[in-house]
C-alpha positions as CSV (number, residue, x, y, z in Angstrom):
1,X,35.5,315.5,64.6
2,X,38.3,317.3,62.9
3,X,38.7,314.5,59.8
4,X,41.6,316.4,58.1
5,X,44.1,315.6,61.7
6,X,42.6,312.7,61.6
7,X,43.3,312.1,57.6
8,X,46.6,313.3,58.4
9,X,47.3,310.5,61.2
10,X,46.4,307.8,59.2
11,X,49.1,308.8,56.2
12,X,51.4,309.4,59.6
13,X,51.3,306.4,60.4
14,X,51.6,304.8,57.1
15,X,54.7,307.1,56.1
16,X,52.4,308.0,53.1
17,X,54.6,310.6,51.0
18,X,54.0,310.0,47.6
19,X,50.5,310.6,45.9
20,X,50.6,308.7,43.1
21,X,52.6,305.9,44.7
22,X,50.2,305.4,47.9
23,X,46.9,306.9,45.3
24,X,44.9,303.5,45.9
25,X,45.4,303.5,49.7
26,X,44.5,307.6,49.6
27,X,41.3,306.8,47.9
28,X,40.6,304.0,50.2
29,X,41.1,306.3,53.2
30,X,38.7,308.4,51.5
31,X,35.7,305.8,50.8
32,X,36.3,305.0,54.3
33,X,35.2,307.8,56.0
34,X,32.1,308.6,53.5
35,X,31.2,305.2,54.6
36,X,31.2,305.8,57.7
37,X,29.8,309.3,58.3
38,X,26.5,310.6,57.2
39,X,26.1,312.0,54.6
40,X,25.8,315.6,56.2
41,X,29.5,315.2,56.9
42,X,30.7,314.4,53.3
43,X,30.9,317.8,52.7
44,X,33.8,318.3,55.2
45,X,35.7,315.1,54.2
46,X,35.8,315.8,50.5
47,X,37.4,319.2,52.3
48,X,39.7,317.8,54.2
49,X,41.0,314.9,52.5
50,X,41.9,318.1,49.4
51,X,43.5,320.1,51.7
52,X,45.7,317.0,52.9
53,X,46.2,316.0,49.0
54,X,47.5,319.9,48.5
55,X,49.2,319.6,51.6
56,X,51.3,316.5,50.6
57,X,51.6,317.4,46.6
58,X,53.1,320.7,47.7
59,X,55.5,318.7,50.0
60,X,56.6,316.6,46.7
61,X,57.9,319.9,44.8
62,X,61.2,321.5,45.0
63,X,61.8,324.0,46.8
64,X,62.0,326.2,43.4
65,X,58.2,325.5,42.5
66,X,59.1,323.3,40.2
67,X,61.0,325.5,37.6
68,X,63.9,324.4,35.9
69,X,66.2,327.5,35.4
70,X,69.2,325.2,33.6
71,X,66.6,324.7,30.9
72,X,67.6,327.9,29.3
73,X,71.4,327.4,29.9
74,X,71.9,324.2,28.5
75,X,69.8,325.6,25.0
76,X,67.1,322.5,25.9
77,X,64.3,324.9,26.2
78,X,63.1,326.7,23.0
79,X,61.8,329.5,24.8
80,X,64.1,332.7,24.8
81,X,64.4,334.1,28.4
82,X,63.2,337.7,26.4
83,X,60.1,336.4,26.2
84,X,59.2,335.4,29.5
């Protein structure tokens, strides 16, 4: 069984964006299917259900990364731009 597509369905079908907004439903997805797999398939389940936490974290950021250029322009940031 391919549990990440099938991780991936259930947040689908939920319209699950946000992590931490939808974090009690994720790690109710998650007990469910250690609950109901043996435990030889755990393994692949803790995987999968990472790779679909990195999959919708890295959906979240902007598309700079994250970094916040006008931070040094607008003298907010007490970092000089020399040393970076």
């Amino acid at each position: 069984m391919d549990f990440r597509r099938s991780m991936q369905e259930m947040v689908e079908a939920r319209d699950l964006v946000d992590v931490k907004a939808n974090w009690k439903y994720l790690h109710e997805l998650l007990s469910c299917y250690l609950d109901l797999n043996p435990k030889s398939s755990h393994k692949f389940i803790v995987g999968a259900f990472a790779d679909l936490l990195v999959s919708l974290l890295s959906s979240q950021m902007p598309e700079d990364g994250g970094r916040q250029e006008e931070g040094f322009a607008s003298g907010r940031c007490g970092v000089s731009r020399q040393c970076m």
